[in-house]
MDTraj code that builds the backbone (N, CA, C; nanometers):
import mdtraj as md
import numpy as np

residues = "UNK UNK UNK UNK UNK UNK UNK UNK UNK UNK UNK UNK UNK UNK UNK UNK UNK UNK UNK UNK UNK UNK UNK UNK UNK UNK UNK UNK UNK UNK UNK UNK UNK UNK UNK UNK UNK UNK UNK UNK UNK UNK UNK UNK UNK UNK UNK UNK UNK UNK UNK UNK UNK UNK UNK UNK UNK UNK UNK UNK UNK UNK UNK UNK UNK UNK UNK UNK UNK UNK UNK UNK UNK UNK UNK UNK UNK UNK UNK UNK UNK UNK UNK UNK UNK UNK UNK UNK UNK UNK UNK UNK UNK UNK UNK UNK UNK UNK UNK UNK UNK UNK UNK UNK UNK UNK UNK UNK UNK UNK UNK UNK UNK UNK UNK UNK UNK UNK UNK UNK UNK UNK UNK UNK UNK UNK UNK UNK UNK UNK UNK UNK UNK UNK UNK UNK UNK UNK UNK UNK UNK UNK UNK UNK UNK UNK UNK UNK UNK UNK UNK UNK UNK UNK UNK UNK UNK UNK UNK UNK UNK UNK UNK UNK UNK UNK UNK UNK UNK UNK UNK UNK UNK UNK UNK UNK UNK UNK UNK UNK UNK UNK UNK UNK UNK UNK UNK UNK UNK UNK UNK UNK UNK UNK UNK UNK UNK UNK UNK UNK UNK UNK UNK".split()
xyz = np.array([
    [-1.3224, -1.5293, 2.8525],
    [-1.2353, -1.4130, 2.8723],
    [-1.1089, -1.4564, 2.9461],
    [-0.9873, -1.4301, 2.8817],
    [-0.9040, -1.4548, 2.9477],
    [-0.8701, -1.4099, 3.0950],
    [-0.7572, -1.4550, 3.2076],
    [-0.7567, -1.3988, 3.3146],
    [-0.6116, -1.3356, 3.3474],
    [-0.5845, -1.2309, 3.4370],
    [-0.4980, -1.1656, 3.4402],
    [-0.3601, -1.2414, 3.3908],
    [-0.3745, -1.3622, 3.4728],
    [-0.2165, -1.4407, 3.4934],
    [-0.1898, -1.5302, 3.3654],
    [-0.3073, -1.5243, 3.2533],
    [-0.2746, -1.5812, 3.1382],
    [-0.1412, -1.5194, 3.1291],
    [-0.1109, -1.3978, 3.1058],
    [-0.0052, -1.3424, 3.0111],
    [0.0461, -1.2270, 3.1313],
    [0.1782, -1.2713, 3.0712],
    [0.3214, -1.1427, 3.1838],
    [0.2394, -1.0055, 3.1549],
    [0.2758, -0.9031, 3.2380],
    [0.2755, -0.7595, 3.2117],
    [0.2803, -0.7235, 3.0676],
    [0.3879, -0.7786, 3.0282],
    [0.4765, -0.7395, 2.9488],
    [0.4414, -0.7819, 2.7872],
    [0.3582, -0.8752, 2.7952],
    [0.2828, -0.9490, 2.7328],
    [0.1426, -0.8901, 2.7018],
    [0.0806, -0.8390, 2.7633],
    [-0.0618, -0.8114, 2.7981],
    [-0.0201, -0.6498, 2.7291],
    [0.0802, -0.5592, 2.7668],
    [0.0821, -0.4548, 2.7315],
    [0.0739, -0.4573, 2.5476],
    [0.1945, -0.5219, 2.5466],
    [0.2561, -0.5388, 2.3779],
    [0.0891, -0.6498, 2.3164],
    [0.0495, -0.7041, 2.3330],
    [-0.1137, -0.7601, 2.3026],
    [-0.1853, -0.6176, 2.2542],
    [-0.2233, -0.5513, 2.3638],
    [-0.3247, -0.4139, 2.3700],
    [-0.3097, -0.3368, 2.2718],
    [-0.1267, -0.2882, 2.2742],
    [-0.0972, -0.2001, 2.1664],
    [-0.1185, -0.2425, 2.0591],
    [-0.0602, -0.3453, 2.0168],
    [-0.0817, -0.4396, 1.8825],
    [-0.2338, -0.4174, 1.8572],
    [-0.3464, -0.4390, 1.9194],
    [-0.4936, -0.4807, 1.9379],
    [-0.5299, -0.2832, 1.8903],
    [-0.4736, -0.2174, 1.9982],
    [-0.5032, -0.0662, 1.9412],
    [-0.4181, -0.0191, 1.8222],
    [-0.3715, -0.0415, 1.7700],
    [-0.3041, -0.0140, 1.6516],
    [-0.4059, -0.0164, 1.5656],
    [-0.4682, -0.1622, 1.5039],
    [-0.5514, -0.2218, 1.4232],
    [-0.6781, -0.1501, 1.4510],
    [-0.7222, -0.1176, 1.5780],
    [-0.8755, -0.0341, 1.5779],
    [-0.8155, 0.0990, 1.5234],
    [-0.7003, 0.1670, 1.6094],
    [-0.6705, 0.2982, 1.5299],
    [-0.6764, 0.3031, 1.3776],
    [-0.5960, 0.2346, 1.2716],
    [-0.6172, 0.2106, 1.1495],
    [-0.7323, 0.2180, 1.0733],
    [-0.8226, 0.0843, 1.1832],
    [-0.9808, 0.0809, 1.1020],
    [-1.0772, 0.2003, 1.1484],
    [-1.0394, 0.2554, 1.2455],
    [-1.1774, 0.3187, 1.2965],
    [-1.1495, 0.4409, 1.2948],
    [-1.0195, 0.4927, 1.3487],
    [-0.9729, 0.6519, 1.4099],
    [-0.9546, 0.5997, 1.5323],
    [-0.9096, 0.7596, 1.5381],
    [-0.8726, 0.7489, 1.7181],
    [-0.9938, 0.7500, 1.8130],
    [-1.1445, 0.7707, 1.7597],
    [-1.2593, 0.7263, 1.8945],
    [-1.2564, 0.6412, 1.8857],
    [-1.1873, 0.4859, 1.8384],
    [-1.2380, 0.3807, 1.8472],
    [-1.1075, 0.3974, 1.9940],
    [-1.0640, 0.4268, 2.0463],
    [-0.9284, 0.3870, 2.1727],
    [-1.0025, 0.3787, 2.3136],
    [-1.0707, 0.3011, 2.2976],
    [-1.1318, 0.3026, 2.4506],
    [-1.0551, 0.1355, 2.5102],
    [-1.0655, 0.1717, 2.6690],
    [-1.0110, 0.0596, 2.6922],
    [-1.1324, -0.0647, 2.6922],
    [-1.2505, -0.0417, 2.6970],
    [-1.3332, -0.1540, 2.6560],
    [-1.3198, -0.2359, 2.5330],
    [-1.2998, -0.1170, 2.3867],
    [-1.2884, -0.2310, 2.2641],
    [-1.1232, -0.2530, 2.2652],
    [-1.0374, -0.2520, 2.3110],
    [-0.9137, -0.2717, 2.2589],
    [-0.9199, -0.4293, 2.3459],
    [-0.9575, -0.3562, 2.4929],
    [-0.9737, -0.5178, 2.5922],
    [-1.0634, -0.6682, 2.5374],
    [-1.1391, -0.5732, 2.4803],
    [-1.2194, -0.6987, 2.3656],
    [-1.1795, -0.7560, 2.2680],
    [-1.0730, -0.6964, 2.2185],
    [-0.9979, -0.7289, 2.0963],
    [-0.8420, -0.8753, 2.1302],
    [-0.8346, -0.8066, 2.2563],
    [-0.7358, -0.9445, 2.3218],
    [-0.8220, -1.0247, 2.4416],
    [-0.9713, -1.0089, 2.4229],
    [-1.0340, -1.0954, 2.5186],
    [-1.0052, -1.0817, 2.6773],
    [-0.9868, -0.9894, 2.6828],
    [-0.9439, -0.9230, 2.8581],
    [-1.0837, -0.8521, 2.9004],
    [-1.0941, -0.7930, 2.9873],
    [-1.1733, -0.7174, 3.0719],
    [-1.1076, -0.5859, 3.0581],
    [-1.1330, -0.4689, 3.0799],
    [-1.1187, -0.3460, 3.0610],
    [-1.0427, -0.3054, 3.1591],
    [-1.0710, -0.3391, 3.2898],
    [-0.9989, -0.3179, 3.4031],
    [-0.8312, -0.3851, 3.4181],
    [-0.8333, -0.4886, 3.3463],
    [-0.6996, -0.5508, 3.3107],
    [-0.6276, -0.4693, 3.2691],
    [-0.6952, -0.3304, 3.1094],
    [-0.5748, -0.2737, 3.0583],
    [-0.5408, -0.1880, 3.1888],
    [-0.5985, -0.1540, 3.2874],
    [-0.5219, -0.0252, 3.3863],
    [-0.3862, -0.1002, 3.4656],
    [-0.3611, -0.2184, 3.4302],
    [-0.2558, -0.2948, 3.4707],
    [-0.1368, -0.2335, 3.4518],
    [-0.1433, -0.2268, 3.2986],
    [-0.0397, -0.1464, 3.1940],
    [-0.0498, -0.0242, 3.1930],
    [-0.1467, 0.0329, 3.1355],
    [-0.1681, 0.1468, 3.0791],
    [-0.2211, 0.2473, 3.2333],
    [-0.2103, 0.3870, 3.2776],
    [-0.2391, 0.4693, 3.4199],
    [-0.3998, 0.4664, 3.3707],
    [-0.4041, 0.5523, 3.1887],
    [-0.5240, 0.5829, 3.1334],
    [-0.4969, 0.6177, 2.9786],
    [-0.6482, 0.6419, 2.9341],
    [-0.5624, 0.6501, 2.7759],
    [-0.5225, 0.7292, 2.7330],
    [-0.4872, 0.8778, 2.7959],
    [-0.3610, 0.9079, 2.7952],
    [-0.2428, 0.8478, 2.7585],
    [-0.1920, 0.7658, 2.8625],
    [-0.0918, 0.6662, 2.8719],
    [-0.1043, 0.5771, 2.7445],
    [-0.1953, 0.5377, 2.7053],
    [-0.2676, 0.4286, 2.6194],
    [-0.1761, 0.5348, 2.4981],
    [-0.2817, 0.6138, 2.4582],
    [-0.2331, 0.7026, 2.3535],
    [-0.0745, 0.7520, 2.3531],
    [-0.0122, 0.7913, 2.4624],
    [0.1244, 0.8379, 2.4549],
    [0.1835, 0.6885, 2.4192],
    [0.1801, 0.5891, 2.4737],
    [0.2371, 0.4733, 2.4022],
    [0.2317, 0.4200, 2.2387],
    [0.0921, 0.4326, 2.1917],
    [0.0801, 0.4255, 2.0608],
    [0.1692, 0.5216, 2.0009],
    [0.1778, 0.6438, 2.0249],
    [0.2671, 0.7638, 1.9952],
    [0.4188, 0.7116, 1.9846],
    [0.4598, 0.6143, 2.0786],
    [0.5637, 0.6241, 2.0720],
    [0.6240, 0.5063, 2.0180],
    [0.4951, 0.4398, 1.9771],
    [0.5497, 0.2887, 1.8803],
    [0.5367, 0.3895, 1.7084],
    [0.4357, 0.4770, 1.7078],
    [0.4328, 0.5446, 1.5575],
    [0.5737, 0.5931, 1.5080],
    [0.6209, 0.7015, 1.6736],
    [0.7680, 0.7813, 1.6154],
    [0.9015, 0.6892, 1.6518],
    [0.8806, 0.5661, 1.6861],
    [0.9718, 0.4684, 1.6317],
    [0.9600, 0.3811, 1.5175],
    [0.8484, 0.4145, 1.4646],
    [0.8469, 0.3128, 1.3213],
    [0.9010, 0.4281, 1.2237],
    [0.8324, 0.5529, 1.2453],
    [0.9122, 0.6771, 1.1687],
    [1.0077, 0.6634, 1.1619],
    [1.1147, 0.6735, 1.2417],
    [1.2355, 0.6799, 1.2978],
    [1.2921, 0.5961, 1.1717],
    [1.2486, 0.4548, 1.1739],
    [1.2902, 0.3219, 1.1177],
    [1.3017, 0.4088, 0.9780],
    [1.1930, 0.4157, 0.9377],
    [1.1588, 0.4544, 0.7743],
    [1.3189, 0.5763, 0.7342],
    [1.3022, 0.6866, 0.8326],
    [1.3792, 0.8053, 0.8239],
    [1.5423, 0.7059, 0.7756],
    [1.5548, 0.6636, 0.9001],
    [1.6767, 0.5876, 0.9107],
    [1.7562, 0.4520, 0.7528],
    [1.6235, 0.4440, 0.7109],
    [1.6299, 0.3609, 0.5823],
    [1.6900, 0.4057, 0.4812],
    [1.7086, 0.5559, 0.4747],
    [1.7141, 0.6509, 0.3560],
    [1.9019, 0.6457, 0.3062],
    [1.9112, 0.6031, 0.1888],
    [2.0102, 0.6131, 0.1405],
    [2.0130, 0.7066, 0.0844],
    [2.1190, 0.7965, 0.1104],
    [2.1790, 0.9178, 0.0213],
    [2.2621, 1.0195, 0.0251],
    [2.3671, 1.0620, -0.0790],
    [2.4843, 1.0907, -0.0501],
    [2.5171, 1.2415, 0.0081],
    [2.3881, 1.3395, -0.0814],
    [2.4162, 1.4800, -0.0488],
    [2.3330, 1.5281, 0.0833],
    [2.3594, 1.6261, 0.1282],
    [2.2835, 1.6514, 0.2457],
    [2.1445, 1.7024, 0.1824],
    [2.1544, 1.7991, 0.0341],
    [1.9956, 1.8439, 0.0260],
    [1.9174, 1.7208, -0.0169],
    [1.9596, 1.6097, -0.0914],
    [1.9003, 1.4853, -0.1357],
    [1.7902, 1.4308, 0.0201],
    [1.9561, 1.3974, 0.0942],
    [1.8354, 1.3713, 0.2440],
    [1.7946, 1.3983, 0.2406],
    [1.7484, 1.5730, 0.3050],
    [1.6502, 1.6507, 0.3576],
    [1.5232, 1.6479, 0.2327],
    [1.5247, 1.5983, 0.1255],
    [1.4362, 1.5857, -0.0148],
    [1.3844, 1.4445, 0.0679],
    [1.4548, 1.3472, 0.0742],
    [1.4166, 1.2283, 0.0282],
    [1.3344, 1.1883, 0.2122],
    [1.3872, 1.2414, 0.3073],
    [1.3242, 1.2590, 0.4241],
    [1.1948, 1.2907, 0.4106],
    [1.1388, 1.4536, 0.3848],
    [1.0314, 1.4670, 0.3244],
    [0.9434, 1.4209, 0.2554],
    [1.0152, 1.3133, 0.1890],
    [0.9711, 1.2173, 0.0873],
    [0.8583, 1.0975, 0.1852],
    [0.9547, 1.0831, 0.2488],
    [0.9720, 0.9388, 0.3041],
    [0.8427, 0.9794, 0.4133],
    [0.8649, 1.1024, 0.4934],
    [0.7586, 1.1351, 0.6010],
    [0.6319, 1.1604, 0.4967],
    [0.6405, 1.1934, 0.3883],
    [0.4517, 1.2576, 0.3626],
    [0.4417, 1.1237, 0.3182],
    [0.4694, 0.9995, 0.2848],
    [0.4574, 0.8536, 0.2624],
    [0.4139, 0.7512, 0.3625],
    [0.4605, 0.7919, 0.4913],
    [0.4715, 0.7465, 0.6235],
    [0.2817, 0.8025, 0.6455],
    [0.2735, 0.9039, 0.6733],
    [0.1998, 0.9886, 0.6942],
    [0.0606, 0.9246, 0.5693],
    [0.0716, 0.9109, 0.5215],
    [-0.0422, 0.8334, 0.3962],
    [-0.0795, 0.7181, 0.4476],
    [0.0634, 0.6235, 0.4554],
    [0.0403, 0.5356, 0.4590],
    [-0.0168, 0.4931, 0.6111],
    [-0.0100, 0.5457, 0.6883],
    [-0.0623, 0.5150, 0.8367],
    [-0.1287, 0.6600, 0.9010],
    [-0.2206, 0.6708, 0.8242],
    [-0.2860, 0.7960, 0.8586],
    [-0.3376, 0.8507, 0.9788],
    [-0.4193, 0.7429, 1.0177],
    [-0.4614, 0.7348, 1.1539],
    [-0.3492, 0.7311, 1.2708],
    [-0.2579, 0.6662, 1.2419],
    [-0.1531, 0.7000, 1.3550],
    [-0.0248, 0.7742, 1.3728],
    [-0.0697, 0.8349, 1.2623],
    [0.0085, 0.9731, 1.2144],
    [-0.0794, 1.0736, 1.2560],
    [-0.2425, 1.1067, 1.2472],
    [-0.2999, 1.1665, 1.2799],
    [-0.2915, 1.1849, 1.4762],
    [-0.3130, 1.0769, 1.5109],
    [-0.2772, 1.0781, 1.6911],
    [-0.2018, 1.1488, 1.7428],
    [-0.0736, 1.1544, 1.6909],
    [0.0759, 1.1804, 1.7294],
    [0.0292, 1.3732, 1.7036],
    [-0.0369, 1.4228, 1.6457],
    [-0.0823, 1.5762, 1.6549],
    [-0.2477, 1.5945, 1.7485],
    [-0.2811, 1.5083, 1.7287],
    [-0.4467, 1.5344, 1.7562],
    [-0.4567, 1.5308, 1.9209],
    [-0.3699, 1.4616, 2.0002],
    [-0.4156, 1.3864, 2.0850],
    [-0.3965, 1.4875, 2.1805],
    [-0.5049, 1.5435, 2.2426],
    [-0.5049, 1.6013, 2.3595],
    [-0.5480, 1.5630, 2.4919],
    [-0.4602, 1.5557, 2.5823],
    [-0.4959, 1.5049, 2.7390],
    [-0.6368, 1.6433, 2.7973],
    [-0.7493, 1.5855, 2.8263],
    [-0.8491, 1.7170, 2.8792],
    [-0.7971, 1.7961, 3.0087],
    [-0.7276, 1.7097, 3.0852],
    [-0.6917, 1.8230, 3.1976],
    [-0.5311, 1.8860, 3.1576],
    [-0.4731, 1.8852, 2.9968],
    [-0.3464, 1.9595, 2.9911],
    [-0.2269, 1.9096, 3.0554],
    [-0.2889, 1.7498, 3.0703],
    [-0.1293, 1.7139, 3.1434],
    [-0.0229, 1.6949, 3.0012],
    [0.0975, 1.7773, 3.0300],
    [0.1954, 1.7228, 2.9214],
    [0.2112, 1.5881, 2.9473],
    [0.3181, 1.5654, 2.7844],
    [0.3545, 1.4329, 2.7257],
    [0.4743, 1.3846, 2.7797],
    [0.4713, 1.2949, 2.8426],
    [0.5743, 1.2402, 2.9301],
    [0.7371, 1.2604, 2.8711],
    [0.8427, 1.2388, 2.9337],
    [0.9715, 1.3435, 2.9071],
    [1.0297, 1.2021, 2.7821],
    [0.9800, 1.0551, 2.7935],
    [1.0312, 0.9728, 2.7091],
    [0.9679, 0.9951, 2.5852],
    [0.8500, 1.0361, 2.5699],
    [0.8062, 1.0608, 2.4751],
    [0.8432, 1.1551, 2.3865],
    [0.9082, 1.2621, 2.4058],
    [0.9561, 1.4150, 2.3677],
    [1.1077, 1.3425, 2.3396],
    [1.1537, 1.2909, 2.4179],
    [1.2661, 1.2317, 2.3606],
    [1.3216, 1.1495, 2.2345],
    [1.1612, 1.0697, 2.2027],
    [1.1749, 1.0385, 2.0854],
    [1.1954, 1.0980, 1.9503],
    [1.0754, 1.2043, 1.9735],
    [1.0494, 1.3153, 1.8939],
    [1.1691, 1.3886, 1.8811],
    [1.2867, 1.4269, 1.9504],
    [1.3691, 1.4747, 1.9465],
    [1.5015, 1.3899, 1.8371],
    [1.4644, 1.3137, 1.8729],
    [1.5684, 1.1763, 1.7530],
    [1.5318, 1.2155, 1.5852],
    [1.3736, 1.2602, 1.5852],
    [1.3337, 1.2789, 1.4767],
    [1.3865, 1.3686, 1.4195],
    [1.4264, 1.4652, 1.5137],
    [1.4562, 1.6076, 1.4625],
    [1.6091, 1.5967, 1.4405],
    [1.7042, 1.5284, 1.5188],
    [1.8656, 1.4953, 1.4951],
    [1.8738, 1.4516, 1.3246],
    [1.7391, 1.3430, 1.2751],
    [1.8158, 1.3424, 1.1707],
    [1.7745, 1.4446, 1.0467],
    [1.6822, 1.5325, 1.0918],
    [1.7516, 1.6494, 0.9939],
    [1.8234, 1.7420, 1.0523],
    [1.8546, 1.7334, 1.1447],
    [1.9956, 1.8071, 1.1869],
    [2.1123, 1.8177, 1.1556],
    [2.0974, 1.6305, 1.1188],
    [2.2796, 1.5977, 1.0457],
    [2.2708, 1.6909, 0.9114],
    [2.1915, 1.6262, 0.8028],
    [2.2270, 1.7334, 0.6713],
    [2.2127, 1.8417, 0.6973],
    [2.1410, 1.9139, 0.7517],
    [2.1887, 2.0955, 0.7882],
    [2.3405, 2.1305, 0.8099],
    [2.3855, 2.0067, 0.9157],
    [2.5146, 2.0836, 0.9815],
    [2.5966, 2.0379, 0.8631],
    [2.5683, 1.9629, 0.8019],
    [2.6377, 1.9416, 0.6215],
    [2.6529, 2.0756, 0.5613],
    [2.5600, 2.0850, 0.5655],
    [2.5008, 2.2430, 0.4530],
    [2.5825, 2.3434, 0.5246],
    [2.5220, 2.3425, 0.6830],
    [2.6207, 2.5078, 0.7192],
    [2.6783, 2.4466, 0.8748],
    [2.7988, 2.3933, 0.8234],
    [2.9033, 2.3246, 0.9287],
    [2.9061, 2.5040, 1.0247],
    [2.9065, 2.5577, 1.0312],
    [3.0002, 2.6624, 1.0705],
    [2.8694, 2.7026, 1.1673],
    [2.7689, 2.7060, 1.1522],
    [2.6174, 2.7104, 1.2091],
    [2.6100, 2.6490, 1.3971],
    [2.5943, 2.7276, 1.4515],
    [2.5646, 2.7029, 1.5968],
    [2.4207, 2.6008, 1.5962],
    [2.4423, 2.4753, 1.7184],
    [2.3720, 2.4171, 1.6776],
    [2.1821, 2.4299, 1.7598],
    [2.1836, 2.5828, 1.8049],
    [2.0646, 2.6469, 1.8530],
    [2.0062, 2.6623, 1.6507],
    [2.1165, 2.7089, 1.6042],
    [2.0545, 2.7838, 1.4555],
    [2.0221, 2.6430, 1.3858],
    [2.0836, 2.5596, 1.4032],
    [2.0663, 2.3938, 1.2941],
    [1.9204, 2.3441, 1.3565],
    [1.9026, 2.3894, 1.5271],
    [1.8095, 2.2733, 1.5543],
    [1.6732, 2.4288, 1.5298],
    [1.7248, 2.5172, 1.4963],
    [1.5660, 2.6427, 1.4367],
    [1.5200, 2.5632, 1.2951],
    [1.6347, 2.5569, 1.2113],
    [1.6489, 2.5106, 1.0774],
    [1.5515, 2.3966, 1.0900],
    [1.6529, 2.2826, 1.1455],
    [1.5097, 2.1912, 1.1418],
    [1.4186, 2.1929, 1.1526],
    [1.3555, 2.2476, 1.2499],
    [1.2017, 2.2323, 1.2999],
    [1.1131, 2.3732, 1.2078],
    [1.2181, 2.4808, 1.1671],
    [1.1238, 2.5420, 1.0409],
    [1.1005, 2.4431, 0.8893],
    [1.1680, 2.4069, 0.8847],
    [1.1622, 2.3024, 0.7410],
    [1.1012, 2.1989, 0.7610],
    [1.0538, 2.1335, 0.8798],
    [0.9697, 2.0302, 0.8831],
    [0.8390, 2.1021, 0.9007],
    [0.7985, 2.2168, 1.0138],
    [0.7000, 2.2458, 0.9502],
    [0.6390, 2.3008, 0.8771],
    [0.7402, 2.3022, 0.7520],
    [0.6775, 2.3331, 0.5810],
    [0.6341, 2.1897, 0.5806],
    [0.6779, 2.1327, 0.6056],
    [0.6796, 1.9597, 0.5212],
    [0.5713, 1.9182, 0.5789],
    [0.5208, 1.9338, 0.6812],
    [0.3992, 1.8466, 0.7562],
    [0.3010, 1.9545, 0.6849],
    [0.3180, 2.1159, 0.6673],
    [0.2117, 2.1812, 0.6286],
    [0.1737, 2.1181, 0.5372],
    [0.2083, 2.0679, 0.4149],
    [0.2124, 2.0033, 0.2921],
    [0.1603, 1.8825, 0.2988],
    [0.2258, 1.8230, 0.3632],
    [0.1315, 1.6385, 0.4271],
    [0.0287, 1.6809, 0.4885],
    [-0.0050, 1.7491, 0.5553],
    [-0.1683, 1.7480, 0.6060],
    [-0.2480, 1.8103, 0.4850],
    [-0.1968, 1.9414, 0.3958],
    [-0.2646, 1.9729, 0.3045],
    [-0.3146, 1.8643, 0.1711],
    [-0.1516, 1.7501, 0.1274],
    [-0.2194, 1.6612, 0.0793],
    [-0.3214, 1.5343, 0.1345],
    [-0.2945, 1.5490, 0.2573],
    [-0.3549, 1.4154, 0.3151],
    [-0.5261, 1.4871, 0.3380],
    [-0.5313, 1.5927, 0.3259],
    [-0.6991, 1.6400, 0.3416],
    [-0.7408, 1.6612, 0.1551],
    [-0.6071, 1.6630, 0.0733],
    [-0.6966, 1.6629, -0.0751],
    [-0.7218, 1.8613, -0.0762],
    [-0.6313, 1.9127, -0.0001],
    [-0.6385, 2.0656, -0.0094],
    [-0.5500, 2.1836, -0.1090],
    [-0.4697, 2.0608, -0.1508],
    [-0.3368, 2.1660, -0.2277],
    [-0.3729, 2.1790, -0.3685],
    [-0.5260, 2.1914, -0.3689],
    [-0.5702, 2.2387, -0.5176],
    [-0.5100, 2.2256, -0.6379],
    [-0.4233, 2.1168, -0.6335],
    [-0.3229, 2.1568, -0.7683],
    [-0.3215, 1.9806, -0.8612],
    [-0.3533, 1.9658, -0.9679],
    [-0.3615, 1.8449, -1.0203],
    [-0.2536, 1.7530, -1.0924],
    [-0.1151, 1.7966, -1.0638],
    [0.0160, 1.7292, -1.1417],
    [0.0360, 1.6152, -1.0653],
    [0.0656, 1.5292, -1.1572],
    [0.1181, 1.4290, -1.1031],
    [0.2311, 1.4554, -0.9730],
    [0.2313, 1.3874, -0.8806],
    [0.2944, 1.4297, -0.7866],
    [0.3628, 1.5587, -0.6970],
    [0.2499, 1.5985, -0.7249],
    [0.2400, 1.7398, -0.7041],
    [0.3171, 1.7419, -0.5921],
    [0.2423, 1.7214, -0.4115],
    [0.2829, 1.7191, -0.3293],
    [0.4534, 1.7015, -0.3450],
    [0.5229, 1.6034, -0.3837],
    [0.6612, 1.5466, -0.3402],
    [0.7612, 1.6762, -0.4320],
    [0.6728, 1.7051, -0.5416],
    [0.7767, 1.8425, -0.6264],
    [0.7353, 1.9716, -0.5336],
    [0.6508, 1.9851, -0.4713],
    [0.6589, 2.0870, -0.3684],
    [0.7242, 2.0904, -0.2812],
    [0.7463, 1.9654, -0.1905],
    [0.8578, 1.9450, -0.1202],
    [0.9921, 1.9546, -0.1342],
    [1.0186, 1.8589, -0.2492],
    [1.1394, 1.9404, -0.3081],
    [1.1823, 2.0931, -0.3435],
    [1.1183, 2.1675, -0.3871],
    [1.0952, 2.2594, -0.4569],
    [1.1384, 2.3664, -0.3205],
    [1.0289, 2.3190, -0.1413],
    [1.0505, 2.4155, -0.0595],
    [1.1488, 2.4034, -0.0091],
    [1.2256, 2.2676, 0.0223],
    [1.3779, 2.2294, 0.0383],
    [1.4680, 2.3197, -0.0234],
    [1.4234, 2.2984, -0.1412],
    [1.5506, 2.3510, -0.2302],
    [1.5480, 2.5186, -0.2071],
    [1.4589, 2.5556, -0.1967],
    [1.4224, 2.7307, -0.2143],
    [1.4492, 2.7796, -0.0240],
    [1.4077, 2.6854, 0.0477],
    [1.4839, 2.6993, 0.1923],
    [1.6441, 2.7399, 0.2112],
    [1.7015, 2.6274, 0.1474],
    [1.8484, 2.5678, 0.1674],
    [1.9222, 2.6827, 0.1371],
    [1.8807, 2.7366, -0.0233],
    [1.9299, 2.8380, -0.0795],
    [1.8979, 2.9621, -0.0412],
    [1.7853, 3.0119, 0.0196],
    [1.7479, 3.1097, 0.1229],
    [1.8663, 3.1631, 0.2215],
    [1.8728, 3.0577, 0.2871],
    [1.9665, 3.0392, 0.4049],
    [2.1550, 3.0713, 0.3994],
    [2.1512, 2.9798, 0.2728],
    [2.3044, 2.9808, 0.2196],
    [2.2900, 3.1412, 0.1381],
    [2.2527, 3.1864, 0.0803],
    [2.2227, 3.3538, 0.0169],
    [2.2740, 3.4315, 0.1730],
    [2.1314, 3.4487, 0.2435],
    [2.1842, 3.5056, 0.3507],
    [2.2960, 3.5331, 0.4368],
    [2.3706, 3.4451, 0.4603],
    [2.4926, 3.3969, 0.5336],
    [2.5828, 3.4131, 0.4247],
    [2.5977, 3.4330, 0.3116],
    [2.6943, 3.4891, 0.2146],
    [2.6631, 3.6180, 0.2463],
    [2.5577, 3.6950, 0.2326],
    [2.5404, 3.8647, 0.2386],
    [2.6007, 3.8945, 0.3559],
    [2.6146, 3.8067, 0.4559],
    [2.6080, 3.8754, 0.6001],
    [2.7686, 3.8526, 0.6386],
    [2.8206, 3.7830, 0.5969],
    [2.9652, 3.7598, 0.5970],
    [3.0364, 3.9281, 0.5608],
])
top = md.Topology()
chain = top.add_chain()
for i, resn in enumerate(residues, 1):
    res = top.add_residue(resn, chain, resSeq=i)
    for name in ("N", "CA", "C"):
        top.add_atom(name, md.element.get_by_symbol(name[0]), res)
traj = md.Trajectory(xyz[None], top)
């Protein structure tokens, strides 16, 4: 078993996460104890409280390596119109969300038992998520206060996650080829135009 001073802080942390990533993947999230992750980089258990307060902490960190790999993916997206983004975003998250299920699953599931909130860096990330569907909204309705752009967002994403959890459980009863991603589109598009209707009537 290795000993504390093998490896920096800094070292030992980025080890663990790496080490809990791979159990999250294979097992779920009960595999996050600090015994098997410490086993997984040959440490002692008491080593991870070096890094980590508890797994809380443990978990809010995994959280926040997930909504920076999101981030990455979001950020990848080439495209010219603002509803294309907000399509191809959707796209890109129920893909994300497949493809790393388990640590897509964390980032909603994870509850602290005594109700301590999620630390203020963490919410901050999450908030980056939400800027970039913010930009194509304020595309769509420049003229839009940005209390109404940042409602917009966070109603249209959670159509989009309703949809990724419904396909990711095999619930959206429906057998077309790509069902899920033409629904997405489909609620984008029937949103956007919702919105833009309204704000013509109300003018």
């Amino acid at each position: 078993m290795a000993r504390r001073n093998d490896h920096s802080r800094e070292e030992l942390q980025s080890m663990a996460l790496t080490a809990a990533e791979r159990l999250l993947d294979e097992q779920g999230a009960a595999a996050l104890s600090a015994r098997k992750v410490a086993a997984e980089i040959g440490y002692s258990a008491g080593a991870l409280y070096l890094v980590f307060t508890n797994r809380d902490d443990l978990c809010w960190q995994l959280n926040a390596r997930t909504l920076e790999k999101l981030l990455l993916a979001l950020r990848e997206v080439s495209c010219r119109q603002p509803i294309q983004c907000l399509q191809q975003y959707a796209e890109t998250y129920l893909a994300f969300a497949s493809r790393w299920s388990n640590r897509w699953s964390l980032l909603f599931e994870h509850r602290s038992p005594d109700g301590t909130e999620a630390p203020v860096w963490l919410s901050e990330k999450i908030e980056l998520l939400f800027r970039c569907l913010e930009q194509p909204l304020s595309g769509l309705f420049p003229h839009a206060r940005s209390a109404e752009i940042g409602l917009m967002a966070r109603t249209l994403w959670s159509g989009v996650h309703g949809v990724t959890i419904l396909q990711l459980r095999d619930k959206l009863f429906i057998s077309q080829d790509a069902s899920a991603e033409k629904m997405l589109d489909g609620l984008i598009t029937a949103y956007v135009a919702g919105i833009q209707h309204n704000r013509e009537v109300a003018v």
